[in-house]
C-alpha positions in Angstrom: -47.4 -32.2 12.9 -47.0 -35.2 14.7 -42.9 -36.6 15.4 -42.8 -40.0 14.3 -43.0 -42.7 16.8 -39.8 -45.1 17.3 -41.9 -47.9 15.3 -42.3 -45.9 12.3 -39.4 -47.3 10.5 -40.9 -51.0 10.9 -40.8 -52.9 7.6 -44.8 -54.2 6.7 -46.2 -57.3 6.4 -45.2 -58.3 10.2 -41.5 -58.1 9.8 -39.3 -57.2 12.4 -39.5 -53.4 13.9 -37.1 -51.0 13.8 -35.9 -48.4 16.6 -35.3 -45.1 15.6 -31.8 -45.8 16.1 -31.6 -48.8 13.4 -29.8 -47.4 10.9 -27.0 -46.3 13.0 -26.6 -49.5 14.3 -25.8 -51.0 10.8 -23.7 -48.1 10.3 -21.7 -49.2 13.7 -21.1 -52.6 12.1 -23.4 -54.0 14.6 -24.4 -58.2 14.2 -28.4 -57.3 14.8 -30.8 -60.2 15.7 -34.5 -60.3 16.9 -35.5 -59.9 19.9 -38.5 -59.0 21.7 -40.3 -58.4 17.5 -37.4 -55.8 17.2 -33.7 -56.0 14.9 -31.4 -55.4 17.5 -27.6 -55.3 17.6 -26.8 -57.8 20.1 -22.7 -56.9 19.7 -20.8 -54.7 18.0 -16.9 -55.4 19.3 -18.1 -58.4 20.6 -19.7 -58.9 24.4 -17.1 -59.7 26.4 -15.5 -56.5 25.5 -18.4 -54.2 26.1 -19.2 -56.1 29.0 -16.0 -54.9 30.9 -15.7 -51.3 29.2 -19.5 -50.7 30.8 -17.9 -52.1 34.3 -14.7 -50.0 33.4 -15.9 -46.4 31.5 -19.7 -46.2 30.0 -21.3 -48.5 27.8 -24.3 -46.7 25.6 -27.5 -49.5 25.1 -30.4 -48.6 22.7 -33.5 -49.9 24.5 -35.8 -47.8 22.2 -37.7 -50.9 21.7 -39.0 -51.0 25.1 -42.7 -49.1 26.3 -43.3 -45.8 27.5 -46.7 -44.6 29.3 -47.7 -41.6 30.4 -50.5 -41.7 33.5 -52.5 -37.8 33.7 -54.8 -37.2 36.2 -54.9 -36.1 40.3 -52.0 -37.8 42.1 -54.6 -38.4 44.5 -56.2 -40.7 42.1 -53.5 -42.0 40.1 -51.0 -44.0 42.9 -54.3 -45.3 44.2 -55.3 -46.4 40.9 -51.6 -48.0 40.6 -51.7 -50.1 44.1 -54.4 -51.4 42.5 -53.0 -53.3 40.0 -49.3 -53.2 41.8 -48.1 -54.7 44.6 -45.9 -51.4 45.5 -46.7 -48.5 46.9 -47.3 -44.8 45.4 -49.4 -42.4 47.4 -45.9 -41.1 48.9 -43.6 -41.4 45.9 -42.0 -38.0 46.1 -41.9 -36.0 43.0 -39.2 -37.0 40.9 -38.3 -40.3 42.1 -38.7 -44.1 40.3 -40.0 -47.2 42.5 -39.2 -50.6 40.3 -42.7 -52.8 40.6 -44.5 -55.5 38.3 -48.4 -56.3 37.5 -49.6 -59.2 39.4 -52.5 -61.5 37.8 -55.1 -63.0 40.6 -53.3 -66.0 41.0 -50.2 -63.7 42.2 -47.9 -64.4 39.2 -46.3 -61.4 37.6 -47.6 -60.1 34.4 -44.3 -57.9 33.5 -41.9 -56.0 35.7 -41.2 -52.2 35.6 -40.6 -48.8 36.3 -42.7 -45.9 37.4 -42.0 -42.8 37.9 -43.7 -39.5 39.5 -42.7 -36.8 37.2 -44.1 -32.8 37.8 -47.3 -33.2 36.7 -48.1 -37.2 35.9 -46.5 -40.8 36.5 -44.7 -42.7 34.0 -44.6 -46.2 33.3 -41.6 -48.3 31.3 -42.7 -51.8 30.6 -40.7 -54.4 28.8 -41.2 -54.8 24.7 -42.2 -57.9 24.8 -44.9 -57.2 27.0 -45.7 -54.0 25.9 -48.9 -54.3 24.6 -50.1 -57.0 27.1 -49.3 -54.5 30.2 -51.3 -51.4 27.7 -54.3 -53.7 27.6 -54.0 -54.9 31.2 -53.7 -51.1 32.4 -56.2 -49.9 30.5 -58.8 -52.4 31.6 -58.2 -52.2 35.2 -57.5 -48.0 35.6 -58.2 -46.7 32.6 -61.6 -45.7 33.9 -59.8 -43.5 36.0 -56.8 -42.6 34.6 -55.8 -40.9 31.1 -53.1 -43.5 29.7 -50.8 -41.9 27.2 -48.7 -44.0 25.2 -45.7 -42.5 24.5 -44.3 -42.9 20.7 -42.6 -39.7 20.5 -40.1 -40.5 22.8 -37.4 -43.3 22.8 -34.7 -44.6 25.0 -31.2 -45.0 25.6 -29.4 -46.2 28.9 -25.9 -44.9 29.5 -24.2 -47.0 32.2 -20.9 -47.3 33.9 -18.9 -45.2 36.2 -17.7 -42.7 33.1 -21.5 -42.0 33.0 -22.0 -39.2 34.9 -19.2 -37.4 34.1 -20.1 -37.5 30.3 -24.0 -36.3 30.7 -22.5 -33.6 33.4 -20.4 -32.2 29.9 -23.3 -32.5 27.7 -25.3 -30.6 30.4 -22.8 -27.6 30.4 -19.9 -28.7 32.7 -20.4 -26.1 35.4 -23.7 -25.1 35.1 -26.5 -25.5 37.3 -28.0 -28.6 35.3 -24.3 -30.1 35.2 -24.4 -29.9 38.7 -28.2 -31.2 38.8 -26.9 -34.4 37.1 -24.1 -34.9 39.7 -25.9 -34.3 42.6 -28.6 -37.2 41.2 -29.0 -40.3 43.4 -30.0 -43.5 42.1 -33.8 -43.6 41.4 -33.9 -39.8 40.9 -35.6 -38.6 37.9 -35.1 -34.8 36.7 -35.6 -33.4 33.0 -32.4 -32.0 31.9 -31.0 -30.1 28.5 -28.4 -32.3 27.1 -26.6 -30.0 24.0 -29.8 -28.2 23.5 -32.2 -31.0 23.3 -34.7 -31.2 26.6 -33.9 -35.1 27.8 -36.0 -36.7 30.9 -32.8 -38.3 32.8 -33.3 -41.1 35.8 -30.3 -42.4 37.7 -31.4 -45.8 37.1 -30.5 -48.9 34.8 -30.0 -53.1 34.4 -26.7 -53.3 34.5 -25.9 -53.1 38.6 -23.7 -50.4 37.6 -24.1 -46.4 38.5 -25.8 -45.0 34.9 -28.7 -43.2 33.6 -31.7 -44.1 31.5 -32.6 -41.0 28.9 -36.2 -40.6 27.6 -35.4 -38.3 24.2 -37.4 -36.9 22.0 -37.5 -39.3 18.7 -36.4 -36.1 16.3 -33.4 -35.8 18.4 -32.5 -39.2 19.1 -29.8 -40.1 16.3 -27.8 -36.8 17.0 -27.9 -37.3 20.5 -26.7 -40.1 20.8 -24.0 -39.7 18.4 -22.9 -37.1 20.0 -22.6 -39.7 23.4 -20.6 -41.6 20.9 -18.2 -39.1 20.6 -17.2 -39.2 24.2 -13.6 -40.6 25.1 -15.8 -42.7 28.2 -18.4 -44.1 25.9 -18.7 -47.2 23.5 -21.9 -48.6 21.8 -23.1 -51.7 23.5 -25.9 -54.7 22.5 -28.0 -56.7 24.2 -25.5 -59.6 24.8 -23.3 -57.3 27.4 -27.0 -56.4 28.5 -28.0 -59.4 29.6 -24.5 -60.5 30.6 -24.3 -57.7 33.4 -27.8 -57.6 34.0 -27.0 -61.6 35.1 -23.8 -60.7 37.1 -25.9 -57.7 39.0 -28.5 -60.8 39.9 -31.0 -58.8 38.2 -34.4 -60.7 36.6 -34.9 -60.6 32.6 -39.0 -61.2 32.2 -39.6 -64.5 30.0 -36.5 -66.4 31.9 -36.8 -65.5 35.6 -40.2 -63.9 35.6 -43.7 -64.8 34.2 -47.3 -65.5 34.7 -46.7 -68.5 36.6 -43.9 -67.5 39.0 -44.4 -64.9 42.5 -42.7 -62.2 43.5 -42.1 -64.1 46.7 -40.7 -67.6 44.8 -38.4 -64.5 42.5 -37.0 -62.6 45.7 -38.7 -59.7 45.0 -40.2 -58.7 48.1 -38.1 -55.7 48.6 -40.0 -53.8 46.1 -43.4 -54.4 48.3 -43.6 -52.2 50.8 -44.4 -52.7 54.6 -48.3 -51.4 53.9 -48.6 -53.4 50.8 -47.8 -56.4 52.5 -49.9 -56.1 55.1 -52.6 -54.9 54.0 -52.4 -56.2 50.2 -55.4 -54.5 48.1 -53.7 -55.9 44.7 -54.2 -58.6 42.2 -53.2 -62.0 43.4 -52.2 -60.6 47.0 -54.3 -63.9 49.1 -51.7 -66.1 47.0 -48.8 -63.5 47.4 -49.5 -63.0 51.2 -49.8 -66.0 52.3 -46.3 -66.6 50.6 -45.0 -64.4 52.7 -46.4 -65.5 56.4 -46.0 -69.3 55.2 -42.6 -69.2 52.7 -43.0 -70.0 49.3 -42.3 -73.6 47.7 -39.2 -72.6 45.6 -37.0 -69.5 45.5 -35.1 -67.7 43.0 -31.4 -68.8 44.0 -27.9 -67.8 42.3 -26.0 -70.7 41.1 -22.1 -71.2 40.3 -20.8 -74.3 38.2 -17.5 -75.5 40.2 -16.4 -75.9 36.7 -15.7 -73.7 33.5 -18.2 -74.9 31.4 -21.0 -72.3 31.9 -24.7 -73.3 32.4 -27.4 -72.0 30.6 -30.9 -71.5 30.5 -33.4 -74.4 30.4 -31.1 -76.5 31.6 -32.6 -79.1 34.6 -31.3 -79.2 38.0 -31.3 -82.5 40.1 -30.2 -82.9 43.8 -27.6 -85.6 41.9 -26.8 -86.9 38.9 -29.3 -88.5 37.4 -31.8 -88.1 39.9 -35.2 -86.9 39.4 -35.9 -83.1 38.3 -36.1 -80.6 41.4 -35.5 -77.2 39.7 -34.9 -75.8 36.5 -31.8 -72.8 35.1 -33.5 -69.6 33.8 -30.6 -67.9 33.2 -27.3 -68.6 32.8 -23.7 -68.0 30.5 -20.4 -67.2 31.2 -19.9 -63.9 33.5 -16.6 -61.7 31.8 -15.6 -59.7 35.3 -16.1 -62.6 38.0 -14.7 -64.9 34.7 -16.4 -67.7 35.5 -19.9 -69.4 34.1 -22.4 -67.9 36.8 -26.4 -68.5 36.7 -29.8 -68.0 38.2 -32.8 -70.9 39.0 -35.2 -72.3 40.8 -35.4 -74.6 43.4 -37.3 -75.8 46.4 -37.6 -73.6 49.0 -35.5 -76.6 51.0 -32.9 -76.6 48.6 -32.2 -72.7 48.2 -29.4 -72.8 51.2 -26.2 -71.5 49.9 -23.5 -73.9 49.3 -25.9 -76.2 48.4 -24.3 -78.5 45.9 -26.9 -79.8 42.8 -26.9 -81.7 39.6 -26.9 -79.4 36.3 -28.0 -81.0 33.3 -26.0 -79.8 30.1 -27.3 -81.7 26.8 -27.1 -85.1 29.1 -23.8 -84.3 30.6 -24.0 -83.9 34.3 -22.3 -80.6 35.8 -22.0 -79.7 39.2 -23.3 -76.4 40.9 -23.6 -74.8 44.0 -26.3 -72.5 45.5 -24.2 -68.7 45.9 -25.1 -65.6 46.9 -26.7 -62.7 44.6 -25.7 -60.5 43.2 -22.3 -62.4 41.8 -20.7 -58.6 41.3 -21.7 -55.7 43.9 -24.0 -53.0 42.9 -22.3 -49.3 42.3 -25.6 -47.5 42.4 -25.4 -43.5 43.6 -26.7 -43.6 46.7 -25.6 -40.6 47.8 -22.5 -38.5 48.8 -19.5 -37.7 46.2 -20.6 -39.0 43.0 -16.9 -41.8 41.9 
């Protein structure tokens, strides 16, 4: 018999969905809101506080709602299959290792941004829920003559990130036992399946926080009990989307719908890392006349970080003007107030002759002019594992 898929508990008639982790969230005391079609606890202490215990120990994040896919078929079929419709490159992903990438439409804006992964015996794609079913359609009408696309509802997700992380999945996996040590000897962008208390988890060093952590694919049956038993951990505390999106902004990290979408390049986002040399050169993806040219000519507007000079933070939508008053140059797509530089700190678009650091532009905060200044990304360091003696 089939498990049930993390959208079985969804309410009928078009109501919200449900993770498989719902109830437990209501049970936490979480304040749940929608987001992406879901109920999701955006807070349960409140978001400044599991904002620094993430930075400090490990945060635990339910992103259940999100989509998994499963690619089958030759490796020597399937990374060609995904350049196709990727900017990124795949025919030497090594075996268990995770490249971040996005779908590209002909006019070279991004569709959704994403993981893959090359797991044992297939590739594995995590898309963003509010794209979910877009990106399904879009990869199934441009591979799926060539590729067997699995979505897959039996597993959900849950990120565990912070510096306590590792140490709390190396107890779970048996302390000193080989797949303890398997854990601690991950890098960042490593992907391995290991047992965690008996149930078999697929474990990537990977997350949206900027902090070291760990995303974990679990079986849906196993899900609750799992993670409760994460809960139980002196380094862990439950987390919602607010601290999300509040680390996630620090780290100078993208959310898709704000800083991404259909209109906007991965050149104009500073994304060009994740193309690599081959790709750019010799393109072979949607959109890659627009995208390429981008890159020998420079784009029109770039993806810049922004910090008000004062304490009143900055958020999204808001217009940006080269002075107060003037005429509209650029535009906030994120912003709020960031708990460990403590300080409003946000992301935007300007023109490409604007994007300088220590630029100085006009914010406009319900007709109230604010001062801010172009700043480097990210606004906190990244901690990823890189290697050596896991902190």
């Amino acid at each position: 018999m089939a498990e049930p898929s993390p959208e079985s508990t969804a309410p009928s008639g078009g109501e919200l969905k449900r993770t498989v982790l719902h109830d437990l969230h209501v049970e936490l005391g979480a304040r749940m809101v929608p987001f992406a079609g879901y109920d999701m606890p955006v807070q349960y202490e409140g978001v400044k506080a599991e904002h620094l215990h993430t930075r400090s120990a490990a945060g635990l994040f339910d992103v259940g709602h999100m989509g998994v896919v499963d690619l089958h078929g030759d490796p020597a079929v399937v990374a060609p299959a995904l350049e196709s419709m990727m900017p990124s490159a795949f025919t030497r992903l090594g075996e268990g290792r995770m490249r971040y990438s996005f779908l590209t439409n002909e006019a070279g804006g991004i569709i959704d941004d994403l993981m893959v992964s090359r797991l044992a015996d297939r590739f594995r794609i995590v898309w963003n829920a509010s794209r979910k079913e877009i990106d399904l359609a879009h990869a199934r009408a441009m591979i799926g003559d060539r590729v067997d696309i699995e979505p897959r509802r039996d597993l959900t997700l849950v990120a565990l990130q912070g510096p306590g992380a590792v140490g709390v999945l190396s107890r779970l996996a048996g302390a000193s036992s080989p797949a303890a040590a398997g854990v601690e000897a991950m890098k960042f962008m490593d992907v391995v399946n290991v047992e965690l208390s008996g149930t078999p988890v697929g474990v990537s060093r990977s997350g949206y926080t900027g902090e070291d952590g760990f995303e974990l694919a679990i079986p849906v049956a196993a899900a609750e009990g799992l993670v409760r038993e994460l809960l139980d951990q002196p380094e862990v505390a439950a987390a919602g989307l607010g601290a999300r999106d509040t680390l996630r902004l620090e780290a100078g990290l993208c959310l898709y719908g704000n800083d991404l979408d259909e209109e906007t390049t991965p050149v104009e986002a500073g994304l060009v890392w994740a193309m690599q040399r081959r790709r750019r050169e010799e393109g072979g993806f949607p959109g890659d006349e627009t995208i390429l040219r981008q890159l020998r000519e420079g784009p029109p507007r770039r993806r810049v970080g922004l910090r008000p000079t004062g304490r009143r933070p900055v958020r999204d939508h808001s217009v940006l003007s080269a002075e107060p008053g003037g005429p509209q140059v650029g535009i906030v797509t994120s912003g709020g107030f960031g708990p460990t530089v403590d300080a409003p700190v946000a992301m935007g678009y300007v023109p490409t002759s604007m994007s300088s650091v220590g630029t100085s532009l006009s914010a406009d905060v319900r007709g109230r002019p604010e001062e801010v200044v172009v700043a480097e990304l990210p606004f906190v360091p990244h901690r990823y594992h890189r290697g050596g003696t896991a902190k």
